[in-house]
N, C-alpha and C positions, 0 to 999 in steps of 0.2 A: 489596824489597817497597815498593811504591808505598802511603804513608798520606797520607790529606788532612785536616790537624790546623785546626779552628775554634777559635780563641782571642778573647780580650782583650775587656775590659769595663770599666764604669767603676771596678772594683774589682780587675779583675783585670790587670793590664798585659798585656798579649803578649809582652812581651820574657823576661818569666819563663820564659813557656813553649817560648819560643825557644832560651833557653840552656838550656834541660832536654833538650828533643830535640834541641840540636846535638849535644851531649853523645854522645848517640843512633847520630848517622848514620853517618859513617864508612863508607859500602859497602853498611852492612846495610838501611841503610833510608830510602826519597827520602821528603822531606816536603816535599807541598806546604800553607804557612803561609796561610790565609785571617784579618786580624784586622780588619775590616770590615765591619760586618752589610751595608753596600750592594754588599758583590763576593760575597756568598755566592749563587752558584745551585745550587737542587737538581738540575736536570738533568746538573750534572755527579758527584751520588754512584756513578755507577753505575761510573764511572772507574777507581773505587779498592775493593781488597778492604777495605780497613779504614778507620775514619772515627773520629776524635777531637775529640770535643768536650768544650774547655775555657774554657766561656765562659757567663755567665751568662746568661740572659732574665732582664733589665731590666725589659721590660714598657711602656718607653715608645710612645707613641704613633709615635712615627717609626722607633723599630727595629722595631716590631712588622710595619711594611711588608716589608721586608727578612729577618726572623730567624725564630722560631718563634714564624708564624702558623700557619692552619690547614692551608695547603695544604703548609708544609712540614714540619709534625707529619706529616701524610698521605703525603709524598714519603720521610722516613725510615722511614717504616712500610714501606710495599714496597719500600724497598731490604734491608732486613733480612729481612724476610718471603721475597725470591726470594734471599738466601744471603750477602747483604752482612752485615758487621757493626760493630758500633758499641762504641767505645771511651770513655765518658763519667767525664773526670776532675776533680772537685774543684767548679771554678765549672760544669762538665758537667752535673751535680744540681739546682745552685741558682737558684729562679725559676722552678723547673717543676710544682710541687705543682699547679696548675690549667692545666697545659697536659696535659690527660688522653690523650691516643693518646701524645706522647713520656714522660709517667710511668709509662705503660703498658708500653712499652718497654723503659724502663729497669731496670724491677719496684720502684721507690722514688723519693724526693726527698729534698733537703735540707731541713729546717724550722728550724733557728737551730743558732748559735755561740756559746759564750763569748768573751770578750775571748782572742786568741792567749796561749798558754800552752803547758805541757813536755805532750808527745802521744809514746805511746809504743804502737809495731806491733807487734800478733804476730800472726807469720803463723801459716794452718792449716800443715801441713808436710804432710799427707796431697794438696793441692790443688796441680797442678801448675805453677800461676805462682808459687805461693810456694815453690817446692822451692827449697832452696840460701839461701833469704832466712832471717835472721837477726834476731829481735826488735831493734828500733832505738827512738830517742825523737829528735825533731826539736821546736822550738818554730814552733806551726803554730795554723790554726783547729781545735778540734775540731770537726768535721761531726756534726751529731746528724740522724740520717733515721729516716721512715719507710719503712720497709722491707717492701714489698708484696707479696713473694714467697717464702712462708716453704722454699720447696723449693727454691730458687736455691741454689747452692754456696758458701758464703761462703772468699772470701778471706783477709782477715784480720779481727781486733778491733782497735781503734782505743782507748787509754785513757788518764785526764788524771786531773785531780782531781773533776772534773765529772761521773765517771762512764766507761763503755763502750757503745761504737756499734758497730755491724756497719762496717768499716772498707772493705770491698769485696765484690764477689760477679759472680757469674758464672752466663748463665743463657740458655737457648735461646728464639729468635722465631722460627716457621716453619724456614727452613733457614739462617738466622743466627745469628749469635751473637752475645753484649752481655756487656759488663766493667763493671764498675763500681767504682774507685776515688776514694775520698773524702780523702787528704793531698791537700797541693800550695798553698795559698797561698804561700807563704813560695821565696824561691829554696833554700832552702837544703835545704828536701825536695826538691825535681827535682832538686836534683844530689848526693842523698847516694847512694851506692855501693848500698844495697839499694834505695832506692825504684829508682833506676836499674834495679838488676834485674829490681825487680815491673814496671818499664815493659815494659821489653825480651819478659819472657817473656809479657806480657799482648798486645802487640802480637802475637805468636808463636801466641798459642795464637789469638788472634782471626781469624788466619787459616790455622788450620787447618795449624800447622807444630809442626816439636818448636825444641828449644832450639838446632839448627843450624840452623834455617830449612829443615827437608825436610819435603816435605806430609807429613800424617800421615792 
């Protein structure tokens, strides 16, 4: 399965999410890595059945040339709307509360963090990216969102001392589909053995496969 993974920021390294999805690849899955708001073109979403973005909107003036302005809030919008879909992980979220058609998208944002602390996953076990996933704790940001789609299928719960967030969720645009997972700062969640798997089966179900990669 061809993914085209958007990364890295002034917060978030790329290489994190590099070593998450090497992790990853092995056969099942080509990734091509963008972590340069000035190589990102939308003209090439159409490429790829699935799209990952792990990377925050900054908001500065000069990536804003390059990243999620408006014509490329507009350019993921019809590619998901004719059956592409979007995989938005962690910094995915963050810096998008006023980028309104990509939080539209999404069905949520991130709105703040505590300082990194013990974060602890439970999955739904009825939802089929979390089948097999095993309640875990990683020390990570906890993501606190507004979550704009009360009908969306949640993922998991997300929980610290801070409190509980909707951890992920899952939810239909026109003839696409959108994931949304909120762990992942920290390397150590990309490479723990469940998150790993909530990747695997989330890249899976986003394009429309079961857990051996057969269309479904």
């Amino acid at each position: 399965m061809k993914v085209w993974a958007v990364c890295g920021d002034r917060w978030h390294p790329a290489e994190v999410v590099r070593h998450g999805l090497d992790k990853l690849a092995g056969g099942e899955f080509e990734f091509t890595v963008t972590d340069r708001a000035e190589d990102f073109d939308a003209a090439r979403l159409e490429e790829y059945p699935v799209v990952l973005v792990a990377r925050a909107n900054s908001q500065s003036e000069e990536e804003k040339r390059f990243w999620m302005n408006e014509k490329v809030q507009n350019a993921f919008e019809r590619y998901v709307e004719r059956g592409g879909s979007l995989l938005a992980v962690h910094a995915g979220t963050a810096g998008y509360e006023e980028s309104d058609l990509f939080r539209r998208l999404a069905g949520g944002a991130f709105v703040h963090h505590p300082e990194a602390c013990e974060v602890t996953v439970h999955p739904e076990k009825q939802h089929p990216i979390a089948a097999g996933v095993e309640a875990f704790s990683v020390h990570d940001e906890h993501y606190f969102m507004e979550w704009d789609d009360p009908v969306a299928d949640l993922i998991m719960t997300t929980v610290s001392e801070h409190g509980a967030q909707p951890g992920g969720w899952t939810r239909s645009y026109g003839r696409g589909r959108v994931c949304v997972l909120t762990p992942g700062h920290e390397p150590e969640v990309w490479l723990h053995p469940m998150y790993q798997k909530l990747l695997r089966s989330a890249l899976h179900w986003c394009a429309r496969q079961d857990s051996a990669g057969r269309d479904v």
